[in-house]
C-alpha positions as CSV (number, residue, x, y, z in Angstrom):
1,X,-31.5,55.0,58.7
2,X,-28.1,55.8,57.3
3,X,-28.6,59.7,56.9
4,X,-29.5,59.5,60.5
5,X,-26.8,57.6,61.4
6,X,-24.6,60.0,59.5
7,X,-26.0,63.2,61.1
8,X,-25.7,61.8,64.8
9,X,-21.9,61.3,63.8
10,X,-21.4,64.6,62.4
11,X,-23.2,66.3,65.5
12,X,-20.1,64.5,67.4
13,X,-17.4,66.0,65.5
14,X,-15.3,66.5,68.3
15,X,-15.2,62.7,69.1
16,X,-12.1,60.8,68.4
17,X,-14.8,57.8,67.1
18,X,-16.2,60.0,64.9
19,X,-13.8,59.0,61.9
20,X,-14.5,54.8,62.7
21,X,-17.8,55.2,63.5
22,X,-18.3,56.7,59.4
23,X,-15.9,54.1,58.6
24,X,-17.8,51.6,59.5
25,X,-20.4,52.1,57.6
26,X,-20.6,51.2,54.0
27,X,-18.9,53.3,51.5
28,X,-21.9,52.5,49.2
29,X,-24.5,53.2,52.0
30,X,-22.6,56.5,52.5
31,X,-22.4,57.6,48.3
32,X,-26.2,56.7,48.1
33,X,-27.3,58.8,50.9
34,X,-25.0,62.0,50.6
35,X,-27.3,64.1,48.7
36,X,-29.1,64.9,51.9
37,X,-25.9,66.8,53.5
38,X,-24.8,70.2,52.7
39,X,-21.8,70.7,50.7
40,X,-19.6,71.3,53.7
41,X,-21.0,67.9,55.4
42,X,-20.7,66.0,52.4
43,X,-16.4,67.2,52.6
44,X,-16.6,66.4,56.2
45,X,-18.3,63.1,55.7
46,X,-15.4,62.4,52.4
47,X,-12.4,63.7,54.6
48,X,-13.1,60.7,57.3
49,X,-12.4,58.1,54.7
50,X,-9.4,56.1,55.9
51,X,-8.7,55.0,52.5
52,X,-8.3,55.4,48.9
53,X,-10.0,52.9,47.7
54,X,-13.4,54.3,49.8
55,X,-12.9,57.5,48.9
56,X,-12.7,56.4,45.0
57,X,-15.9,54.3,45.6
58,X,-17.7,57.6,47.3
59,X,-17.0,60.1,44.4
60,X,-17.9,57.6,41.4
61,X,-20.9,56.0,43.2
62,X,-23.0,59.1,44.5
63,X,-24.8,61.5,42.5
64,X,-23.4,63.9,40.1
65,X,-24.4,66.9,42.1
66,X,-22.8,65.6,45.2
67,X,-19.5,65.1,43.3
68,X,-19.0,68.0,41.7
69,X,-19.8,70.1,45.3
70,X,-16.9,67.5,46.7
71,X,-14.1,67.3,43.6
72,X,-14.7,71.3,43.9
73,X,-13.8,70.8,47.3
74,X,-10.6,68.7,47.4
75,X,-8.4,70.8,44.5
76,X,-6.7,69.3,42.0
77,X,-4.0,68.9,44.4
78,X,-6.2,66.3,46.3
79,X,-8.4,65.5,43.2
80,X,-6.1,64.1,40.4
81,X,-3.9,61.0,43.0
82,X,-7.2,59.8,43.0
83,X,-8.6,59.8,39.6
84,X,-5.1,58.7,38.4
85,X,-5.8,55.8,40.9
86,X,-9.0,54.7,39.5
87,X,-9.9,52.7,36.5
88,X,-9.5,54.7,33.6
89,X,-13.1,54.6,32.5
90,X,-14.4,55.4,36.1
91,X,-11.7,58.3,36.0
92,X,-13.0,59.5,32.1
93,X,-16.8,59.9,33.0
94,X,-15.7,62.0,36.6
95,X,-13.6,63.9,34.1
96,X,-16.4,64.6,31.2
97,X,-18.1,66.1,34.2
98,X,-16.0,69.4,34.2
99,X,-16.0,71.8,31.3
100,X,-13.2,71.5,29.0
101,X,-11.3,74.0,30.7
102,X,-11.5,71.7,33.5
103,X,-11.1,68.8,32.5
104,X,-7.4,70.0,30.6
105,X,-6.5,71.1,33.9
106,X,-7.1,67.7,35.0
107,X,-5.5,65.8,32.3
108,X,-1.9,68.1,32.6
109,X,-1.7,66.9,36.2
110,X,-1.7,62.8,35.2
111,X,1.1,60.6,33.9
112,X,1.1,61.2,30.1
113,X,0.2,57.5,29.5
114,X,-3.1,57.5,31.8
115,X,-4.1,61.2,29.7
116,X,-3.6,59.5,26.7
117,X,-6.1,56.5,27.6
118,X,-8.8,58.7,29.2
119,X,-8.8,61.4,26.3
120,X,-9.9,58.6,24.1
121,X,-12.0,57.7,26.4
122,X,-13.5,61.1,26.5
123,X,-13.9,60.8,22.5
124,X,-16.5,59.0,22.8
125,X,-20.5,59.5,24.2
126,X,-20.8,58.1,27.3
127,X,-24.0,55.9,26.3
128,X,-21.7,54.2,23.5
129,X,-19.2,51.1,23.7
130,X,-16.4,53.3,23.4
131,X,-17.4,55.8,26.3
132,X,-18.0,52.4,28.7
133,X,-15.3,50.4,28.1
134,X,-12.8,49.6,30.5
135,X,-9.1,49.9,28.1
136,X,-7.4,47.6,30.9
137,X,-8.2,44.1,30.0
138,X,-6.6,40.7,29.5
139,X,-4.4,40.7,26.2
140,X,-2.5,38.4,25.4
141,X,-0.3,37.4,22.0
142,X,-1.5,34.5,20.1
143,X,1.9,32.0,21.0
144,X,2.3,32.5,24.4
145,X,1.6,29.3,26.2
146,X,-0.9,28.4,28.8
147,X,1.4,27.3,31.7
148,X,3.1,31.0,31.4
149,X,0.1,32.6,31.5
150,X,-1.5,30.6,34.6
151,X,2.0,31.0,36.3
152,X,1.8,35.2,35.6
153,X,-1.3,35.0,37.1
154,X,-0.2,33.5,40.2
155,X,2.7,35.6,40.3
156,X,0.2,38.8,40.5
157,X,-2.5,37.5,42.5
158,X,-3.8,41.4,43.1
159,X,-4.2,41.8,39.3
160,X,-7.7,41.3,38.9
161,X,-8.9,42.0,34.8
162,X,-11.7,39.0,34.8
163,X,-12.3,35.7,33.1
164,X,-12.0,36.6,29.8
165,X,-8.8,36.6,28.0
166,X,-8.7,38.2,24.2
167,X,-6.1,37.1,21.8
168,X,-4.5,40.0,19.2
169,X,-1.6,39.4,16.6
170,X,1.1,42.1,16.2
171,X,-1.2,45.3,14.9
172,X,-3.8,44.8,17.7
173,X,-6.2,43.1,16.0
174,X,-8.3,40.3,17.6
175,X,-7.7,37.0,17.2
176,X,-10.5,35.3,19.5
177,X,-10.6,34.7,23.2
178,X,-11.2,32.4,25.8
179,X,-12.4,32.0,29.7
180,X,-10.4,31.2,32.5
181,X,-11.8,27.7,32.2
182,X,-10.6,27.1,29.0
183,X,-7.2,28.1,30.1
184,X,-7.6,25.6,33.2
185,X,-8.3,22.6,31.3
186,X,-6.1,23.8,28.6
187,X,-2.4,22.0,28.4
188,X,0.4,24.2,29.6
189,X,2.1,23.6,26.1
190,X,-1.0,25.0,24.1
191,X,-0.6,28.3,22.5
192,X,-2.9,30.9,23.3
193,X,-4.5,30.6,19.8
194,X,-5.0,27.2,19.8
195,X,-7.6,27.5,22.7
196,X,-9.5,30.3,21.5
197,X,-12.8,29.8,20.8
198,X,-14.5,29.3,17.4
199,X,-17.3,32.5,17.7
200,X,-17.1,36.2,19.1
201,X,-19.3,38.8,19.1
202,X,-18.2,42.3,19.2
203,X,-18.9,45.3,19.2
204,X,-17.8,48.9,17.6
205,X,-17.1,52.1,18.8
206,X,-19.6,54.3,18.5
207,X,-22.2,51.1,18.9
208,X,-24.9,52.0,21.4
209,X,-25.9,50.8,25.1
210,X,-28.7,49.3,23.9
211,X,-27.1,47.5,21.1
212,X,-24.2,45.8,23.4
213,X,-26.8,45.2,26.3
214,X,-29.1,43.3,23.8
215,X,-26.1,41.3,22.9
216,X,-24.6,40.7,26.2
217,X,-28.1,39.7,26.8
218,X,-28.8,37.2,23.4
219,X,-25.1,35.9,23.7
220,X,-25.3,35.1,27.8
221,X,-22.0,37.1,27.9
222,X,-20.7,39.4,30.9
223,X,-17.8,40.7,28.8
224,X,-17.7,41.7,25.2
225,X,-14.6,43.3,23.1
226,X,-14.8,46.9,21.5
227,X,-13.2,46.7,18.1
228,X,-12.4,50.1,15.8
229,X,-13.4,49.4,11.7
230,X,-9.7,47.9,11.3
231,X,-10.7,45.2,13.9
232,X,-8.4,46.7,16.3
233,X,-9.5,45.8,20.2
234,X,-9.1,49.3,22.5
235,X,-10.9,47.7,25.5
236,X,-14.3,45.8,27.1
237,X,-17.3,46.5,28.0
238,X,-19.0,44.1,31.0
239,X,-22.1,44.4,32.4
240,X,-21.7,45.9,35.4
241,X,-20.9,49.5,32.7
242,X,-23.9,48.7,30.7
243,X,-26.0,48.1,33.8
244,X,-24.6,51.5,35.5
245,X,-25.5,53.2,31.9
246,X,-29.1,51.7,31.6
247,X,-30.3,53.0,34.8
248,X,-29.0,56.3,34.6
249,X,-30.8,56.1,30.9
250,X,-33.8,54.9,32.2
251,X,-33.9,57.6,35.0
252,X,-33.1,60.6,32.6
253,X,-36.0,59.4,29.7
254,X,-38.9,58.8,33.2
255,X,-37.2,62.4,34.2
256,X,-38.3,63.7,30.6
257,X,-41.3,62.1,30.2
258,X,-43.0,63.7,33.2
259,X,-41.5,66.9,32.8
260,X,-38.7,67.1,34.9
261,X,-34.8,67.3,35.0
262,X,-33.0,64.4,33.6
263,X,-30.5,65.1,37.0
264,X,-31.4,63.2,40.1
265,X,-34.4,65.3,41.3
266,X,-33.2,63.7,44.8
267,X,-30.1,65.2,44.8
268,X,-31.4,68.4,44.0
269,X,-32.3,71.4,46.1
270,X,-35.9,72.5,46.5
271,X,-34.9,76.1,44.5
272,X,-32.9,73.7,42.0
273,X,-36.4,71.8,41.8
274,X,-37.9,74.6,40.7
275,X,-35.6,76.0,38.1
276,X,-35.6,72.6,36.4
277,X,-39.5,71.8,36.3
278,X,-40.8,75.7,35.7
279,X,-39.6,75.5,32.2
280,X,-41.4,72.1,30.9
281,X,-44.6,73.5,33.1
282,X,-44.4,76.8,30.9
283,X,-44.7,74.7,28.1
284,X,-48.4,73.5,29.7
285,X,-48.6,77.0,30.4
286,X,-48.5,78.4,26.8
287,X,-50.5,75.1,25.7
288,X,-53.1,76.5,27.9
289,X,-53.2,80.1,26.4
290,X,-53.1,78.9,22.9
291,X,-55.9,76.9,24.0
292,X,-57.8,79.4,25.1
293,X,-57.6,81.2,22.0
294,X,-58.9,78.2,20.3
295,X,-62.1,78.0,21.9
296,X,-62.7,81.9,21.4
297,X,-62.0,81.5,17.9
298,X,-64.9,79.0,17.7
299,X,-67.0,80.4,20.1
300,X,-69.7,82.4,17.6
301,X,-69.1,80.1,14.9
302,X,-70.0,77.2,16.5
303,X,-74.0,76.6,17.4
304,X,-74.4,75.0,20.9
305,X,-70.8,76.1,21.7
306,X,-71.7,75.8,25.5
307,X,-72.7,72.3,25.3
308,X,-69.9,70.9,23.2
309,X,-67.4,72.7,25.7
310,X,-68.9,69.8,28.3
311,X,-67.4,67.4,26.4
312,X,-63.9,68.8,25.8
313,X,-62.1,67.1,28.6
314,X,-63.3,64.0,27.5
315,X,-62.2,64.0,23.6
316,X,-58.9,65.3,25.4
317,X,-58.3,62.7,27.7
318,X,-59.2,60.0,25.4
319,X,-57.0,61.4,22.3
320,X,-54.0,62.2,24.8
321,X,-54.3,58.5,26.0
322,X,-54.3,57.1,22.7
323,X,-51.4,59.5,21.6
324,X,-48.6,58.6,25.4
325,X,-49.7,54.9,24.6
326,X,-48.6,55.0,21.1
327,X,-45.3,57.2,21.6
328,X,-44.4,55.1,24.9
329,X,-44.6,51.7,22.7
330,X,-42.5,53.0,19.9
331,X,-39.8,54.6,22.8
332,X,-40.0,51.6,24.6
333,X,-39.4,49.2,21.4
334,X,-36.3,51.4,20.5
335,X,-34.9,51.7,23.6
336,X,-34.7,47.6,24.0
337,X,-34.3,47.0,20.4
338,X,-36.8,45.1,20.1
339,X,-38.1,47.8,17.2
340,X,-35.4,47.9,14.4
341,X,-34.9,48.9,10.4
342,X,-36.7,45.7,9.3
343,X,-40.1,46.0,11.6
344,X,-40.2,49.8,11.9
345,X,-42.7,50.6,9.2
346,X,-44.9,47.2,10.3
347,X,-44.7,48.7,14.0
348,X,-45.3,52.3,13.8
349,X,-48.6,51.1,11.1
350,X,-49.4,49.2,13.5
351,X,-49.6,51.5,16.3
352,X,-51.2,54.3,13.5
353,X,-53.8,51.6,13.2
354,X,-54.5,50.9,16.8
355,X,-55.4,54.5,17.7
356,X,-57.7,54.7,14.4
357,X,-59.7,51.8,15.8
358,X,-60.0,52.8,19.4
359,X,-60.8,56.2,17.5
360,X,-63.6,54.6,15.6
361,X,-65.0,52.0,18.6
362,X,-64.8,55.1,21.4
363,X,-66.4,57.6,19.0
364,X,-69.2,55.5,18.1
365,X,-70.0,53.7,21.3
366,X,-69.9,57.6,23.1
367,X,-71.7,59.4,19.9
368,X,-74.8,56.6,20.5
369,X,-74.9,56.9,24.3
370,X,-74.5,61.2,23.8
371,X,-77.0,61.2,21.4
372,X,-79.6,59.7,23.5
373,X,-79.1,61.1,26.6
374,X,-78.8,64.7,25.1
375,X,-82.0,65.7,24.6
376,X,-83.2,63.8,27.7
377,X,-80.5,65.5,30.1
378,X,-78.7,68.2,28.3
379,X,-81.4,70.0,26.8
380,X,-79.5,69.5,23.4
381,X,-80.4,68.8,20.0
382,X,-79.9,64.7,19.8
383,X,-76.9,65.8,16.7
384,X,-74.7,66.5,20.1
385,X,-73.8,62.6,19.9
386,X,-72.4,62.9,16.3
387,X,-70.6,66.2,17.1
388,X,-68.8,64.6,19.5
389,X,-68.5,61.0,18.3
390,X,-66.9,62.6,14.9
391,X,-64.5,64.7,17.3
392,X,-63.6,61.7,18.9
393,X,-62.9,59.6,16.0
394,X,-60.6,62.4,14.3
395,X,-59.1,63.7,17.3
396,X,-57.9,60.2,18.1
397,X,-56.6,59.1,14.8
398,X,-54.9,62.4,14.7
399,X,-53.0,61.7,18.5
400,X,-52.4,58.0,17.4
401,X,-50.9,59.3,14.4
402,X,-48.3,61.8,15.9
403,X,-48.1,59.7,19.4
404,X,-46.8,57.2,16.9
405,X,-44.2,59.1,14.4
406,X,-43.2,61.8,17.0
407,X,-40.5,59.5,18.3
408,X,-38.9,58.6,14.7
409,X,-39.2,62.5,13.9
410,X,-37.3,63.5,17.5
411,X,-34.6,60.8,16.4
412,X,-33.8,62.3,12.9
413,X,-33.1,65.6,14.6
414,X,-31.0,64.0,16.8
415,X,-33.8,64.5,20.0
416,X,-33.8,62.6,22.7
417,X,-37.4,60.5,21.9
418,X,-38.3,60.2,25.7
419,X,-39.4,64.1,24.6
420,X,-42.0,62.3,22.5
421,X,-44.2,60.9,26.0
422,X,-43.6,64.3,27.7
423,X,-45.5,67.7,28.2
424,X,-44.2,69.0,24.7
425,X,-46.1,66.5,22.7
426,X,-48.7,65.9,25.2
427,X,-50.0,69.8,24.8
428,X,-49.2,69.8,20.9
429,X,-52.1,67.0,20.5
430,X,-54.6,69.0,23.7
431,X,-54.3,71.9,20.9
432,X,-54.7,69.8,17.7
433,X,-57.3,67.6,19.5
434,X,-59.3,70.5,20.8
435,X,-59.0,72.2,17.0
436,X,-59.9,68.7,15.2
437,X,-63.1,68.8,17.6
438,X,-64.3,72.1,17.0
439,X,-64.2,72.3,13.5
440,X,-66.1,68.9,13.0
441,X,-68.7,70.3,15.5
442,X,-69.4,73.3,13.5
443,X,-69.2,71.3,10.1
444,X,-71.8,69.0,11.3
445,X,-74.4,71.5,13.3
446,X,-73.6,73.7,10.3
447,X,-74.5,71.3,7.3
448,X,-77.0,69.1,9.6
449,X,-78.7,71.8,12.1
């Protein structure tokens, strides 16, 4: 195991092998695993790397909590000839990490050109086009010829931007663009812009990581150009930045949904653990209470109280059910974009309309069976089975209903709708269920007992 590994070097610090025996492990192996070392270790473990480069690769690659122990670590003395060697969009999301404060402090230590880049980088969200895209790319003027571009190439064989070269007049604005292969088979007296190639797609600025993956993903394209409203290219986005952005997505809306921090609970302390979770579980907490209250409130309004309470669990589990399936369908759909403007309204009825039937085929089908085993088993008057067939029926339409809009309502506000499948929701339909129930229970034993 590489933490083992790791450890058994450490424990041999005063070993001259100790720095190539970390060194020959995988700089990758070595980012995914630091979380398991105290602060001091993780230093240690950074200080060994012999080089740059492996040292860049650690900080970016390994989780944020590791990184900010070790950039807290090194100084800006140590810190900023390394971000000012990385890529400028790997250097911009280390940077966004530190307050503002910081991250000036940062920025007055680079070349004024390499601020300039990552400040606009900064500008934008991180889960947007603009906050992934990589401003280093292949531009080239629209009547420069092929042969000088293929010999440039050759002349800077370390230069490594891709296969995809975009064409831009005078202002900045794109042209078109072609693939290495193009300007292979191309003759070395073509202009740039007589290669380029009939269709682009783009995207813009503040577009997000869904939107560009879906493209990336509908166009079969590893590389797509970020353009400003003027049409103006500032830089690429390949998949390799959506990919990173997607998981780290996909891991912060699971994190949400089950109540947790959207920070790598991995990398996290058990104490940290706790601090994170106690809050969302205080939401349960309070659902509980109000709860509670609930049921007292009904409890000498309501004949054969005792027996319905039997039942309570089970109207709950089946209209909590109802409500995560429909609010995980509608986050899901968003998320891909497979749910847009034009299908919203068919999807979310549709969903609305899915929990009323399972409402109405549950309730039924459980009112029948309660109804004749009450009397039998129970004790209870055979009106039991309606009481509770009713309750299902509304209680169910009711967590179909907000399971299915709650997402679309967190949006508006500007709410991350992964909150929609977690414990906030989730103990907003308990209480609404629970309330839906007992009031149908004591309409029906009231008007039919």
């Amino acid at each position: 195991m590489p933490v083992n590994k790791l450890k058994s070097i450490l424990e041999s610090a005063d070993s001259p092998e100790t720095s190539k025996l970390v060194n020959e492990m995988d700089q990758f192996e070595i980012a995914r695993v630091l979380h398991a070392f105290p602060t001091d270790q993780k230093t240690a473990i950074f200080q060994l790397l012999d080089t740059e480069e492996k040292q860049q690769d650690v900080l970016y690659e390994t989780d944020i909590e590791s990184r900010k122990e070790i950039t807290k670590a090194l100084g800006l003395k140590e810190l900023v000839p390394l971000i000012e060697a990385m890529p400028a969009d790997e250097a911009a999301d280390i940077i966004q990490e530190h307050p503002p404060a910081g991250q000036a402090e940062i920025l007055d230590k680079l070349p004024q050109e390499d601020a300039r880049i990552i400040k606009d980088l900064i500008h934008y969200k991180e889960e947007t086009a603009g906050g992934m895209m990589n401003p280093d790319f292949n531009r080239v003027s629209g009547d420069q010829l092929a042969g000088d571009l293929l010999m440039s190439l050759i002349r800077e064989p370390g230069l490594d931007r891709g296969h995809y070269f975009f064409v831009v007049d005078d202002t900045g604005k794109l042209k078109g663009f072609f693939k290495m292969r193009d300007l292979l088979h191309a003759p070395a007296n073509f202009r740039a812009d007589q290669i380029i190639r009939d269709y682009l797609p783009t995207v813009d600025l503040t577009d997000p990581f869904e939107k560009v993956a879906n493209l990336m993903d509908h166009e079969h394209m590893s590389t797509l150009p970020v353009l400003d409203s003027n049409n103006v290219i500032h830089g690429i986005v390949t998949f390799d930045d959506v990919l990173r952005v997607m998981q780290d997505e996909a891991s912060e809306d699971i994190f949400t949904m089950v109540g947790t921090a959207k920070v790598d609970p991995f990398a996290k302390s058990t104490i940290s653990k706790v601090r994170a979770r106690a809050p969302w579980l205080l939401t349960t907490f309070v659902g509980g209470i109000v709860s509670a209250f609930v049921l007292k409130s009904f409890q000498l309004r309501v004949p054969e109280f005792a027996t319905i309470l039997f039942f309570v669990p089970f109207v709950l589990g089946l209209a909590g059910n109802v409500g995560i399936q429909g609010a995980t369908v509608i986050v899901r759909g968003l998320a891909t974009g497979d749910i847009k403007d034009d299908n919203l309204k068919t999807v979310v009825v549709s969903e609305v309309m899915v929990g009323v039937i399972n409402g109405a085929l549950f309730g039924i089908i459980c009112g029948i069976l309660i109804a004749l085993a009450a009397q039998p088993l129970l004790g209870a008057p055979t009106l039991l089975g309606a009481s509770v067939g009713i309750g299902i029926v509304l209680a169910v339409c009711a967590a179909g209903f907000i399971g299915s809009l709650a997402p679309l309502a967190f949006i508006k506000l500007e709410i991350d709708p992964a909150i929609s499948t977690g414990p906030v929701v989730t103990v907003i339909n308990d209480i609404l269920g629970l309330t839906i129930y007992m009031l149908a229970s004591g309409v029906i034993f009231s008007m039919l007992g």
